[in-house]
N, C-alpha and C positions, 0 to 999 in steps of 0.2 A: 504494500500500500504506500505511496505514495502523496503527498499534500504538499500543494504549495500555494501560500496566501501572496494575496497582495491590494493594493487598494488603501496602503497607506498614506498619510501625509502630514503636512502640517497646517494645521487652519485654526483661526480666534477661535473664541469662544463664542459659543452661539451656532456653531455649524456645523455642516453634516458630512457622514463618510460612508460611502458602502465600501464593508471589506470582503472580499470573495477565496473562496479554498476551494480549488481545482484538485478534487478526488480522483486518482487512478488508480486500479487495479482492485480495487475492495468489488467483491461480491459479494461477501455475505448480506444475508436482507435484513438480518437482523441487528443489534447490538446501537451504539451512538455514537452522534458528531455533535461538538462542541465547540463554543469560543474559551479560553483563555488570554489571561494577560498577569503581564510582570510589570512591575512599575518600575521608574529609575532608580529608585532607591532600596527594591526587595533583592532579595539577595538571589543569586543566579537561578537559581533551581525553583525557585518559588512560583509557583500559578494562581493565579485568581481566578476562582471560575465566574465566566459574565452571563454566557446562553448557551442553551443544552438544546438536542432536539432527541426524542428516540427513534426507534424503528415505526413506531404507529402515530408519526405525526406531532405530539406532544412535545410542548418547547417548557422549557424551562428560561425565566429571568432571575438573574441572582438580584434580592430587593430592592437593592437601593439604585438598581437600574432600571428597573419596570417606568414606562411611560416613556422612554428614552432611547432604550435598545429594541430591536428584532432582528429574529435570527427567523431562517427559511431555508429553504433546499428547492434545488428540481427537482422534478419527479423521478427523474432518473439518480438524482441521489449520489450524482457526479461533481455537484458543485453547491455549494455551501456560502451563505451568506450571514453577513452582521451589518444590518442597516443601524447608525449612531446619528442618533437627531441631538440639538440642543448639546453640544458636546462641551465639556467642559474642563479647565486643568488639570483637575485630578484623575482624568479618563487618560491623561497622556501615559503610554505605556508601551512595550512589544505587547502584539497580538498574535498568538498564535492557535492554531486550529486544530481539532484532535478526532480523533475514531479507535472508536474500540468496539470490538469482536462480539465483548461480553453480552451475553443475551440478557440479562439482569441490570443491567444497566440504569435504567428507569429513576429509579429511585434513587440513584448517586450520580446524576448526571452532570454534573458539578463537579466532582470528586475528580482531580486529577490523575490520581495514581491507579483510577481503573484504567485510565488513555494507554493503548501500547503504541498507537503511532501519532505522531506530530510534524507539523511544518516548522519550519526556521523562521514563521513569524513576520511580522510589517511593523514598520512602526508608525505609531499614531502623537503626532506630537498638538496640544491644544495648548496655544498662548491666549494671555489672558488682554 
């Protein structure tokens, strides 16, 4: 499996970004895709989960993003989005995009360390 994000940049505050994750080689129908992000200041390894989607459609917004973020797919389930409305400083971060296999997924969609694969990420930088 392969991902690769991109759709980064930098823009005030007040504005908007679609970030897109170009999904190859996953077949399986089941398991999940996610947004993550690292902020400039978390330490390498660290993820924040932002939006989840599962196998049956169902998105996850981590809360304090709700109103703000959506996240979507094609139906082929090939390509992955993170629409960022209203976007603001503290949103500035790498964004990177994740899938995993796990069929149970659902309920930890958020949870980093179920992801087994990931992109290298875009960054998102929001000045103020």
């Amino acid at each position: 499996v392969q991902l690769v994000e991109s759709g980064g940049d930098s823009v005030q505050t007040g504005g908007s970004l679609r970030l897109t994750c170009e999904v190859s080689e996953f077949t399986h129908r089941g398991g999940c895709m996610a947004w993550f992000r690292r902020g400039p200041r978390s330490p390498e390894k660290e993820r924040e989960g932002v939006a989840g989607i599962g196998s049956d459609g169902r998105t996850t917004i981590a809360g304090l993003l709700k109103g703000r973020f959506t996240i979507f797919q094609d139906n082929d389930k090939k390509t992955l989005y993170l629409q960022m409305d209203n976007l603001k400083p503290e949103d500035t971060a790498m964004y990177y995009c994740a899938v995993t296999t796990w069929d149970y997924c659902a309920g930890s969609v958020l949870t980093p360390y179920r992801y087994e694969y990931w992109g290298q990420g875009t960054q998102v930088t929001v000045s103020s």
